[in-house]
PyMOL Python script that loads the backbone (N, CA, C, O; Angstrom):
from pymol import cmd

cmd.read_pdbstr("""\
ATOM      1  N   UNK A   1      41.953 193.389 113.824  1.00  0.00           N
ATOM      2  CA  UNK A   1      41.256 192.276 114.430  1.00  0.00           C
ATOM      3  C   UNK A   1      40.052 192.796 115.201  1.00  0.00           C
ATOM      4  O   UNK A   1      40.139 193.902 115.734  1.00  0.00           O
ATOM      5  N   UNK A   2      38.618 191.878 115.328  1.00  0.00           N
ATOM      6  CA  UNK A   2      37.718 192.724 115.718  1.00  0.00           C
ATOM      7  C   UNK A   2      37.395 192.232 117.194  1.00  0.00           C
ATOM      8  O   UNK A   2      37.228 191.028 117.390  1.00  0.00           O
ATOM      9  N   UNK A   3      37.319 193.002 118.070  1.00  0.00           N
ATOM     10  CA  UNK A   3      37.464 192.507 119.303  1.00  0.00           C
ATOM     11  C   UNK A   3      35.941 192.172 119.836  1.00  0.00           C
ATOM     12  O   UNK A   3      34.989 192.921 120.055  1.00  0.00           O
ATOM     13  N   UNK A   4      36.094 190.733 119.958  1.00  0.00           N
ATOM     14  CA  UNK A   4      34.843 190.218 120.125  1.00  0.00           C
ATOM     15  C   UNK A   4      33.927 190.173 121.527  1.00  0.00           C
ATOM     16  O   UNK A   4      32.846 189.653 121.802  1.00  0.00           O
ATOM     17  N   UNK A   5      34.795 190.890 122.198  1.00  0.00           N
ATOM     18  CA  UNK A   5      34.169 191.385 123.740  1.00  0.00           C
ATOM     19  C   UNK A   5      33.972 192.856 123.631  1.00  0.00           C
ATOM     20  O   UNK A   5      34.279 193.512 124.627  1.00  0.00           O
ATOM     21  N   UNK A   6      33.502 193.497 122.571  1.00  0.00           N
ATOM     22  CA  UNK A   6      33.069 195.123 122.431  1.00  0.00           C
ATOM     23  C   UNK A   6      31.394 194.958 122.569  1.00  0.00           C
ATOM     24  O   UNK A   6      30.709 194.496 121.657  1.00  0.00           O
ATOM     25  N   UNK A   7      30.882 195.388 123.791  1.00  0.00           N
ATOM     26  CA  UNK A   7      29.958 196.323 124.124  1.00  0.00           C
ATOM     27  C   UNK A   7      29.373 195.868 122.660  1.00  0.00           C
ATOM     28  O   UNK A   7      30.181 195.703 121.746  1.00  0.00           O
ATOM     29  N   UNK A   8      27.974 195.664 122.435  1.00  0.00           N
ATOM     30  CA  UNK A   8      27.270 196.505 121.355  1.00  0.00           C
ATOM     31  C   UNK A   8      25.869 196.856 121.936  1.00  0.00           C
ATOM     32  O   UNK A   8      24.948 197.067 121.148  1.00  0.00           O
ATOM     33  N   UNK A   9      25.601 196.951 123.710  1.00  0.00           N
ATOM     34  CA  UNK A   9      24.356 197.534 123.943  1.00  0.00           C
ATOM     35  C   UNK A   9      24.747 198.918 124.755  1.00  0.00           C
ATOM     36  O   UNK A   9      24.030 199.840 125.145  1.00  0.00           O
ATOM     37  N   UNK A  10      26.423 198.656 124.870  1.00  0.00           N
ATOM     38  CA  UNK A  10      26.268 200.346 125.986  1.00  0.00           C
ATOM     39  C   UNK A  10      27.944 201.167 124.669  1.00  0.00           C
ATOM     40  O   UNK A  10      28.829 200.821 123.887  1.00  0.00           O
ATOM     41  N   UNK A  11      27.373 202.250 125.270  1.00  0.00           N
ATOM     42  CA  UNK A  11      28.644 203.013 124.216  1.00  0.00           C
ATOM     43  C   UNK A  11      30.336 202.954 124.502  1.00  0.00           C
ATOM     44  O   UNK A  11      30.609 203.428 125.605  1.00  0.00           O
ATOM     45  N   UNK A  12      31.083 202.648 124.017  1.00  0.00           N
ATOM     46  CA  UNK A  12      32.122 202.654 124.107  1.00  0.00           C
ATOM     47  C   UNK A  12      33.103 202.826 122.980  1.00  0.00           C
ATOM     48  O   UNK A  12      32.935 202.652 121.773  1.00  0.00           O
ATOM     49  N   UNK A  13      34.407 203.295 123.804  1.00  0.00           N
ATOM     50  CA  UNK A  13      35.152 203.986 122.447  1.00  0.00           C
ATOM     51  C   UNK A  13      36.227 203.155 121.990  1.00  0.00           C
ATOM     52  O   UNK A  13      35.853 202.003 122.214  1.00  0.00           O
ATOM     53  N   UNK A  14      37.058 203.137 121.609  1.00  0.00           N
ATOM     54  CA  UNK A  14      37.261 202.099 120.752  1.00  0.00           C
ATOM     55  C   UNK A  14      38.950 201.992 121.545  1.00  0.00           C
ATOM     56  O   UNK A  14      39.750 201.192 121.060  1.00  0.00           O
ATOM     57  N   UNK A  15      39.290 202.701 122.547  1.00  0.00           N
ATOM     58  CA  UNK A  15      40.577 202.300 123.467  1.00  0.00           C
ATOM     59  C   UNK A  15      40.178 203.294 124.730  1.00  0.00           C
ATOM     60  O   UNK A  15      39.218 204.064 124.680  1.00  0.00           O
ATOM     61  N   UNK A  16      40.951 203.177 125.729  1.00  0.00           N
ATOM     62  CA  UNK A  16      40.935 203.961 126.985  1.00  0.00           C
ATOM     63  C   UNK A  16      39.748 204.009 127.857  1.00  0.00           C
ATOM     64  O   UNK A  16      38.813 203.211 127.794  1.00  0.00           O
ATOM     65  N   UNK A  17      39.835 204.863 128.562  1.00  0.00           N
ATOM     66  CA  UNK A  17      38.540 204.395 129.774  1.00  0.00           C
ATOM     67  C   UNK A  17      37.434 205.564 129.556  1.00  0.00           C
ATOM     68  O   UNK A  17      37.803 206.738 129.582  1.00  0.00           O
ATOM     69  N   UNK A  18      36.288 205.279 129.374  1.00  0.00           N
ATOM     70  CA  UNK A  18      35.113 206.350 129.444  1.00  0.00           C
ATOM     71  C   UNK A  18      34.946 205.808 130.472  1.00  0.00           C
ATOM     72  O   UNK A  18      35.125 204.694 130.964  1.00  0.00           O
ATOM     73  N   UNK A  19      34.278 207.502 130.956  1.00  0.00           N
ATOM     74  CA  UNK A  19      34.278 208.058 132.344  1.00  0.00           C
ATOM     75  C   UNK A  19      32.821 209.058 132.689  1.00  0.00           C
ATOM     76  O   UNK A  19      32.693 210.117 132.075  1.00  0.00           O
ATOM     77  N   UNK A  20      32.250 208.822 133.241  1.00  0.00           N
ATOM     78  CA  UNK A  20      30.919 209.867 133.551  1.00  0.00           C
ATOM     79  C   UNK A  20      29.979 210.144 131.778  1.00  0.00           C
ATOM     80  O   UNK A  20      30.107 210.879 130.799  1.00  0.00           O
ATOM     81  N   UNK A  21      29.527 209.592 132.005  1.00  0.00           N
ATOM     82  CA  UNK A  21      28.780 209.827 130.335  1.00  0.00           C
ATOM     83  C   UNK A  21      27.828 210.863 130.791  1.00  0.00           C
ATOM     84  O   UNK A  21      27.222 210.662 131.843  1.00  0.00           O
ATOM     85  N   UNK A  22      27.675 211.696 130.276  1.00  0.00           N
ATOM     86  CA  UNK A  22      26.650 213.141 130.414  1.00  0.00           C
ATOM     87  C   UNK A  22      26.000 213.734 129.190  1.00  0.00           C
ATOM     88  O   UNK A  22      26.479 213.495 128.081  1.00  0.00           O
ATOM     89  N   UNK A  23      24.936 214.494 129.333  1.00  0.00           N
ATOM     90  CA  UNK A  23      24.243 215.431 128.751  1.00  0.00           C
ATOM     91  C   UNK A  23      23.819 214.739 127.224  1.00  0.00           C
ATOM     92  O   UNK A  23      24.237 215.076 126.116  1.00  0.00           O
ATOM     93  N   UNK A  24      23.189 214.041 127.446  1.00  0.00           N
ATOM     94  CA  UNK A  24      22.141 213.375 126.111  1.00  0.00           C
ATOM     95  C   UNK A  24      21.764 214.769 125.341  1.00  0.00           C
ATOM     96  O   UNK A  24      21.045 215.518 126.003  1.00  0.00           O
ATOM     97  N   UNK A  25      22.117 215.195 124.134  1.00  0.00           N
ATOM     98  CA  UNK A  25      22.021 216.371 123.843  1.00  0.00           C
ATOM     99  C   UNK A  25      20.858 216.259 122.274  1.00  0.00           C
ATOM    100  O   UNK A  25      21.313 215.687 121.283  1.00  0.00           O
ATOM    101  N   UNK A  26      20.015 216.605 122.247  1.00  0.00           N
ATOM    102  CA  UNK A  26      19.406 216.006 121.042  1.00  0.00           C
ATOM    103  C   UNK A  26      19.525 217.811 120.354  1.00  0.00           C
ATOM    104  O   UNK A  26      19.413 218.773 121.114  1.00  0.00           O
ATOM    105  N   UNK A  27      19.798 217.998 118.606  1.00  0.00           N
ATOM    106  CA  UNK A  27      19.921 219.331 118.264  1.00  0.00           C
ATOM    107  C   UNK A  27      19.875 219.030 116.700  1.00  0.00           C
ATOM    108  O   UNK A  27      20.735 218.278 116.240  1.00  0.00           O
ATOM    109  N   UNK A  28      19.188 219.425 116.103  1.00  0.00           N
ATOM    110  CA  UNK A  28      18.636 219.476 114.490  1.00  0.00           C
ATOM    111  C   UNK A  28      18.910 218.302 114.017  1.00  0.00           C
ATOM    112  O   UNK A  28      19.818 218.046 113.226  1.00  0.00           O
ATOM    113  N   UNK A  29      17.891 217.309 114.632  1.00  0.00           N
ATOM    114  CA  UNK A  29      17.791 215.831 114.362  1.00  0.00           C
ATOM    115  C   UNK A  29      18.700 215.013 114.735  1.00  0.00           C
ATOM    116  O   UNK A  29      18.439 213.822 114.562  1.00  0.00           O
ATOM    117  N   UNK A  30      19.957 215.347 115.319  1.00  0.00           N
ATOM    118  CA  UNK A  30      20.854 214.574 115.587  1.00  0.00           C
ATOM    119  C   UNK A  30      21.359 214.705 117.595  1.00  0.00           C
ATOM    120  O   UNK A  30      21.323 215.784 118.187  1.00  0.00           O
ATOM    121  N   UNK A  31      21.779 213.360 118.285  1.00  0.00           N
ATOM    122  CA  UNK A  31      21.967 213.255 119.029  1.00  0.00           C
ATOM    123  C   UNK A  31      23.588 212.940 119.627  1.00  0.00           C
ATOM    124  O   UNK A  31      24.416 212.141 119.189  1.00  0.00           O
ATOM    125  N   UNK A  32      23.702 214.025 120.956  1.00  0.00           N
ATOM    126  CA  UNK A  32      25.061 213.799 121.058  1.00  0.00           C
ATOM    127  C   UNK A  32      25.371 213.261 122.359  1.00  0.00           C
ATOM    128  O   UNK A  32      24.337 213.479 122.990  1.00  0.00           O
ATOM    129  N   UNK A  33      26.220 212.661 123.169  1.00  0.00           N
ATOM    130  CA  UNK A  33      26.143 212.129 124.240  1.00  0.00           C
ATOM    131  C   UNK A  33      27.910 212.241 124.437  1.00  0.00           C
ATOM    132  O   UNK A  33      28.691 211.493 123.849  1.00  0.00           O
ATOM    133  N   UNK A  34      28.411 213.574 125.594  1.00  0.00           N
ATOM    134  CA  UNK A  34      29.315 213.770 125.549  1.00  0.00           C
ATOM    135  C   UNK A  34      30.147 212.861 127.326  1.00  0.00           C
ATOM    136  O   UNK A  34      29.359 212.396 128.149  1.00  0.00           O
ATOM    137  N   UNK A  35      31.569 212.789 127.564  1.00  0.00           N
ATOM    138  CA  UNK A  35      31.830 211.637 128.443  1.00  0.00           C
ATOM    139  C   UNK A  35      33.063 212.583 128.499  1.00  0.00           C
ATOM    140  O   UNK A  35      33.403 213.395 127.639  1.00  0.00           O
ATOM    141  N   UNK A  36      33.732 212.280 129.831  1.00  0.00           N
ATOM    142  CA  UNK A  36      34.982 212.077 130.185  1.00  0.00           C
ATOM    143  C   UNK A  36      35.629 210.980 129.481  1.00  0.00           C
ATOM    144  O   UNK A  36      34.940 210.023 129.129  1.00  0.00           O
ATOM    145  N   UNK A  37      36.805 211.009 129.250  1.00  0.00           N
ATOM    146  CA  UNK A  37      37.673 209.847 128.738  1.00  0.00           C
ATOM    147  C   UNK A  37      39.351 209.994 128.797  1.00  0.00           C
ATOM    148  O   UNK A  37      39.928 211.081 128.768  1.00  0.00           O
ATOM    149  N   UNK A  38      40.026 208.672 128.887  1.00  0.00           N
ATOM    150  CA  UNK A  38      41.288 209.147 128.868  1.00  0.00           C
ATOM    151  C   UNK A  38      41.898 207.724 127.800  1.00  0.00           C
ATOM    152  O   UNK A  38      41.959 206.523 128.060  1.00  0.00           O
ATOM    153  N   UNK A  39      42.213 208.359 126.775  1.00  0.00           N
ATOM    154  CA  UNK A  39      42.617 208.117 125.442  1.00  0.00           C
ATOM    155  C   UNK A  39      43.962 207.388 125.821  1.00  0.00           C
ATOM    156  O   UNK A  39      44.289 206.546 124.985  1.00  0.00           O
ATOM    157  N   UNK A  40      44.694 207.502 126.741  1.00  0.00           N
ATOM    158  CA  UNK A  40      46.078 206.568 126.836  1.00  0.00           C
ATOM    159  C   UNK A  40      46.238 205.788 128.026  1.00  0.00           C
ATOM    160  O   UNK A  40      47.287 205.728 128.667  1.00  0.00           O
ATOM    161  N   UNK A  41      45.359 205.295 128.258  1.00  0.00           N
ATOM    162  CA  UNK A  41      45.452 204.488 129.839  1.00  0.00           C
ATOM    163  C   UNK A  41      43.936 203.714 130.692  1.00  0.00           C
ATOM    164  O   UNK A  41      43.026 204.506 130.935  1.00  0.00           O
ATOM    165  N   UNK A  42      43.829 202.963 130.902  1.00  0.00           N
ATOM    166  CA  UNK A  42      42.555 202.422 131.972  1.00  0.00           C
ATOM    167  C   UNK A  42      42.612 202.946 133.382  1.00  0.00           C
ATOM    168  O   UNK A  42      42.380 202.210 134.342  1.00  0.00           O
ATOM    169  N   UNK A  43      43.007 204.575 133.540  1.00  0.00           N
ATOM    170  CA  UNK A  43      43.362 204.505 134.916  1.00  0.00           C
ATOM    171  C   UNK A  43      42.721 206.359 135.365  1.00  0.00           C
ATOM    172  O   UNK A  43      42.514 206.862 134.260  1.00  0.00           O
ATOM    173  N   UNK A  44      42.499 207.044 136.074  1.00  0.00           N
ATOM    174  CA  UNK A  44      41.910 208.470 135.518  1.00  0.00           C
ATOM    175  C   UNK A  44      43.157 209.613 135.969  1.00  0.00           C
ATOM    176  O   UNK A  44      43.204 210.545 136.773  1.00  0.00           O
ATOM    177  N   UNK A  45      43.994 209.082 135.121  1.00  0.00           N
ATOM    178  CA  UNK A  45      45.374 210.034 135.857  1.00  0.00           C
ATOM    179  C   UNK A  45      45.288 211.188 134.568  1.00  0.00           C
ATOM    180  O   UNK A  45      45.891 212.255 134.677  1.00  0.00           O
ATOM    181  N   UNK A  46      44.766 210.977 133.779  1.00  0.00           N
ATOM    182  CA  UNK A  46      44.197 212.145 132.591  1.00  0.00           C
ATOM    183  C   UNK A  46      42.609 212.038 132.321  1.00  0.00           C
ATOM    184  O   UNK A  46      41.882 211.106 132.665  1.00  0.00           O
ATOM    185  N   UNK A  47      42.214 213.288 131.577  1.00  0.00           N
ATOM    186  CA  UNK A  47      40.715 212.734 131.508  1.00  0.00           C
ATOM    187  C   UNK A  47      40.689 214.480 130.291  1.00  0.00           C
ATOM    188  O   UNK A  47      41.238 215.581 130.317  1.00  0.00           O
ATOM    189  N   UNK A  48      39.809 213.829 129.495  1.00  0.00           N
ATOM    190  CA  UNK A  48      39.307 214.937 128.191  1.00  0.00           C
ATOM    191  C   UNK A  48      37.668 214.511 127.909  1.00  0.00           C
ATOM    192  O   UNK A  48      37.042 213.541 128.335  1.00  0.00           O
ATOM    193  N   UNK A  49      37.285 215.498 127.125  1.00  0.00           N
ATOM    194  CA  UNK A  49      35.559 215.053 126.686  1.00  0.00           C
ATOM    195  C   UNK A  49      36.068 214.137 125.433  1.00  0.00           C
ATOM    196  O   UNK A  49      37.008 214.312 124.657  1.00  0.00           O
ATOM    197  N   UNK A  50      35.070 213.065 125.527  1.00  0.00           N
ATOM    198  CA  UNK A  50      34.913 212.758 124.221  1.00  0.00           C
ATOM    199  C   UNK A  50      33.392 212.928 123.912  1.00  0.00           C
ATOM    200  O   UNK A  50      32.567 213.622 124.508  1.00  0.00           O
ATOM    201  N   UNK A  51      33.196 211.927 122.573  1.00  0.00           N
ATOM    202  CA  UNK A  51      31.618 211.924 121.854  1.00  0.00           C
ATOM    203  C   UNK A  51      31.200 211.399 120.819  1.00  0.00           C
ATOM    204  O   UNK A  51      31.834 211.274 119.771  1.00  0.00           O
ATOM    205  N   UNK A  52      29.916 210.994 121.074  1.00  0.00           N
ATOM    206  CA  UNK A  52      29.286 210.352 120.434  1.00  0.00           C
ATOM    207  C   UNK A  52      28.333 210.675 119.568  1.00  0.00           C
ATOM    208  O   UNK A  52      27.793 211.689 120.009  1.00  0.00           O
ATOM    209  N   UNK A  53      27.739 210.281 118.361  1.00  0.00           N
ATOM    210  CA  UNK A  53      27.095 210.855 117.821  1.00  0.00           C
ATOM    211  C   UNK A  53      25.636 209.916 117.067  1.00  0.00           C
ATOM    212  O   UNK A  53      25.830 208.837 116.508  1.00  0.00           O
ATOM    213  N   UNK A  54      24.673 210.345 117.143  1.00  0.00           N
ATOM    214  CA  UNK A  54      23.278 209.165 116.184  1.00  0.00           C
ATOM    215  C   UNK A  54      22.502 210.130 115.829  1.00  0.00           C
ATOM    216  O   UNK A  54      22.271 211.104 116.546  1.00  0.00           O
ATOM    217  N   UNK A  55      22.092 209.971 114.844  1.00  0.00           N
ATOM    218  CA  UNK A  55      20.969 209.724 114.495  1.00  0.00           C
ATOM    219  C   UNK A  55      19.550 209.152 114.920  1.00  0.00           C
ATOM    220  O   UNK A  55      18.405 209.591 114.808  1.00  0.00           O
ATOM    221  N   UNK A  56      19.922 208.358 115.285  1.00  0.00           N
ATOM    222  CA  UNK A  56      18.715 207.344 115.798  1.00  0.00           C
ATOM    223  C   UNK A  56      18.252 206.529 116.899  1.00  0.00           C
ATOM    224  O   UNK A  56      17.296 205.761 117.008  1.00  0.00           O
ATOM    225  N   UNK A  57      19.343 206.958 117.835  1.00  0.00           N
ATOM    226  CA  UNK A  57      19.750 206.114 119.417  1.00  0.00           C
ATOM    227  C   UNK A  57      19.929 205.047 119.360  1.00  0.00           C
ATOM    228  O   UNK A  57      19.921 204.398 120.406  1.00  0.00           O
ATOM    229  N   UNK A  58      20.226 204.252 117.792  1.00  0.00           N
ATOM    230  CA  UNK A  58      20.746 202.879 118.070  1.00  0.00           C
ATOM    231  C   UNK A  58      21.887 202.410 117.459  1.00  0.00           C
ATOM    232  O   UNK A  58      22.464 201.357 117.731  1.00  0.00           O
ATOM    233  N   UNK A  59      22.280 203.439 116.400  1.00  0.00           N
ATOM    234  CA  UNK A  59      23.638 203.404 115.691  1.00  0.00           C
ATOM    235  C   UNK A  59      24.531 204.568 116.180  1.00  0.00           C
ATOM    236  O   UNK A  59      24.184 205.747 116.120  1.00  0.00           O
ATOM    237  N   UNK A  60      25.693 204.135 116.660  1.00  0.00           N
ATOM    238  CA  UNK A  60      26.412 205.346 117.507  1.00  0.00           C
ATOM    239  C   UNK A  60      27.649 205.438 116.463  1.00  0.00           C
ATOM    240  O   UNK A  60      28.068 204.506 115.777  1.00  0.00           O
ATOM    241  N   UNK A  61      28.134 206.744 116.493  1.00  0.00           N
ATOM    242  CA  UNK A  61      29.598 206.764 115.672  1.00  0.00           C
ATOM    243  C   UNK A  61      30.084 207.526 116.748  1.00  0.00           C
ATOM    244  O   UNK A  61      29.383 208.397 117.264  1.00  0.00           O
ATOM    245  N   UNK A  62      31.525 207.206 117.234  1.00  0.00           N
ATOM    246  CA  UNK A  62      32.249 207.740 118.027  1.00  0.00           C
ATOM    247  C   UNK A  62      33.000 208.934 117.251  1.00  0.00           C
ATOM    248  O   UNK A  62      33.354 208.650 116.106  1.00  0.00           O
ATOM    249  N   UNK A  63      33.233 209.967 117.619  1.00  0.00           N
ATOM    250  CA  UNK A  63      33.684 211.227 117.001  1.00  0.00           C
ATOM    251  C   UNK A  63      35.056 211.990 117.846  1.00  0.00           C
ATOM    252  O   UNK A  63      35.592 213.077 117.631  1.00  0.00           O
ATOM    253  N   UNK A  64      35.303 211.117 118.693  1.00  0.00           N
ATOM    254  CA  UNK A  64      36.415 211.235 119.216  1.00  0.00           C
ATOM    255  C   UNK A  64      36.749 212.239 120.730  1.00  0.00           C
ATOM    256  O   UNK A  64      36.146 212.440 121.784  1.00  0.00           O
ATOM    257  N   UNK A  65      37.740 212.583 120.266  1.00  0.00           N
ATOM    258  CA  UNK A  65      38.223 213.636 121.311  1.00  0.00           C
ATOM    259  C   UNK A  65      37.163 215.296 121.130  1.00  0.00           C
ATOM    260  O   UNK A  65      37.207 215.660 119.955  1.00  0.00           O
ATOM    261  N   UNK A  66      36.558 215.976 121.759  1.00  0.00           N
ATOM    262  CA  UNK A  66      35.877 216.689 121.883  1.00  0.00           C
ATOM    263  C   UNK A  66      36.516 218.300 122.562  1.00  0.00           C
ATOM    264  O   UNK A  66      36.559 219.382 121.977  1.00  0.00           O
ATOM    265  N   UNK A  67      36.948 217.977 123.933  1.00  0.00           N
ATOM    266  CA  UNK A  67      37.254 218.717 124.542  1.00  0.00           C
ATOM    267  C   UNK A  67      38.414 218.509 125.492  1.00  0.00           C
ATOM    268  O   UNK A  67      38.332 218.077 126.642  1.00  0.00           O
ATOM    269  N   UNK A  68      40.046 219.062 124.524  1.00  0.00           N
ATOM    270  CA  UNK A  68      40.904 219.022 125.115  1.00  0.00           C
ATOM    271  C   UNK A  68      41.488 219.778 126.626  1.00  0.00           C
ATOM    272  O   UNK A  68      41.424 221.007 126.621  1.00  0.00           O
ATOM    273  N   UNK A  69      42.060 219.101 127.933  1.00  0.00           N
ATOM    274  CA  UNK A  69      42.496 220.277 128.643  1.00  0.00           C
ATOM    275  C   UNK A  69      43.944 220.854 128.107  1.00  0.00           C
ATOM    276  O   UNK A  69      44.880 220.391 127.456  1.00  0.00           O
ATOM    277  N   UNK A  70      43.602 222.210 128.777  1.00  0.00           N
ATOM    278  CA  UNK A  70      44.731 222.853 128.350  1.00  0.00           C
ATOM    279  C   UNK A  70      45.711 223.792 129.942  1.00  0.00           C
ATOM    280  O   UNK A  70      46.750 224.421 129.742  1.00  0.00           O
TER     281      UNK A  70
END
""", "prot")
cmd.dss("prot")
cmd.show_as("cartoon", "prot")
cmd.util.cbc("prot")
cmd.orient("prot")
């Protein structure tokens, strides 16, 4: 079902809470925009990188989990 209250002017991932969006990274034509996030909860009792990815700064593909803690 497509959830008709999804963001389509700011980035968001597709469950859990993004958190601090950082470092607009532009690198052999492509742009990355990496975030805190916590994948099982709306709350910051966990937190991992996630990321984003364009081409073009107006079509985003979310690429997921990035940077697990360990």
């Amino acid at each position: 079902m497509e959830n008709i209250h999804k963001n389509i002017l700011h980035l968001e991932p597709s469950r859990g809470l993004l958190d601090d969006p950082n470092g607009l990274v532009q690198f052999n034509g492509k742009y990355y925009v990496f975030h805190q996030w916590n994948r099982f909860g709306l709350d910051h009792s966990y937190k991992e990188w996630g990321l984003f990815t364009s081409s073009d700064l107006l079509h985003w593909h979310y690429e997921g989990s990035a940077i697990l803690p360990n």
